[in-house]
C-alpha positions in Angstrom: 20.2 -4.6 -29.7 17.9 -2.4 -28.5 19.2 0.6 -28.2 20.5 -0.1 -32.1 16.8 -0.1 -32.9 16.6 2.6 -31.4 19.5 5.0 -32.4 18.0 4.0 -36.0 14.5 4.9 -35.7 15.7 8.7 -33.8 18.7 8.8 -36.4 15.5 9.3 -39.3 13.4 11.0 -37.0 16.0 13.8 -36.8 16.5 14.0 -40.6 13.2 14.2 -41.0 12.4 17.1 -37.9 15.4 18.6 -39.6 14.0 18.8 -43.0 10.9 20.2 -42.0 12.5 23.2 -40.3 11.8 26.3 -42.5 15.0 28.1 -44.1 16.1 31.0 -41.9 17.9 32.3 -44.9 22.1 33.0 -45.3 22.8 29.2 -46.2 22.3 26.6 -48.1 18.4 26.8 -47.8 18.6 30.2 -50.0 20.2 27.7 -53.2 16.7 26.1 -53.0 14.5 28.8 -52.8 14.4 29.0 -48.4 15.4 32.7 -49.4 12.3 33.9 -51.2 9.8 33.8 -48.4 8.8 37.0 -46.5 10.6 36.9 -43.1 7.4 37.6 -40.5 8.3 38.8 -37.1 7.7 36.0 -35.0 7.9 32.2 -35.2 4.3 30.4 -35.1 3.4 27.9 -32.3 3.6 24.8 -34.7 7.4 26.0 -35.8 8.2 26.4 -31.4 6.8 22.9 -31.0 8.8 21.9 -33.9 12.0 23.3 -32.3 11.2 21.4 -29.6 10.8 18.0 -30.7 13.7 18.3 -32.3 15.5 18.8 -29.3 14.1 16.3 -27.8 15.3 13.7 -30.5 18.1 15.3 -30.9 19.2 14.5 -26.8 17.5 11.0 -26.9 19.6 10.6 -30.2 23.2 11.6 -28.3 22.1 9.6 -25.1 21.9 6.7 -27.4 25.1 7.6 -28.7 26.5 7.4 -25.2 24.9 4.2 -24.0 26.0 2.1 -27.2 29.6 3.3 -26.8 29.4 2.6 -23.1 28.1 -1.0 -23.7 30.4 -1.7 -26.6 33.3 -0.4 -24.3 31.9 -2.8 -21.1 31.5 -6.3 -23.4 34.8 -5.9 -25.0 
């Protein structure tokens, strides 16, 4: 049960770490205006750390994934 919690609460985390990203341009993020910032050289510390929460909740996310379908798998 508690790794459903879980899975739940990192599923919306991820939609929302995703959202935030900014629009690197070429895709869908150019329909909704993503295309009509100035591209600046580098990526700013805050966008990095960004990146790598993401990550983060992204692998906790899949490691979820695993455990549920490893549980589900042992109790049937």
């Amino acid at each position: 049960m508690g790794f459903s919690i879980a899975l739940i609460v990192f599923s919306g985390l991820l939609m929302l770490l995703v959202l935030m990203h900014k629009g690197k341009g070429g895709g869908l993020s150019d329909m909704f205006g993503g295309g009509m910032q100035s591209s600046v050289g580098g990526s700013s510390v805050a966008e990095r750390n960004l990146d790598r929460i993401t990550v983060v909740i992204g692998l906790l996310w899949f490691a979820c994934i695993i455990v549920l379908g490893l549980l589900m798998k042992t109790n049937s």
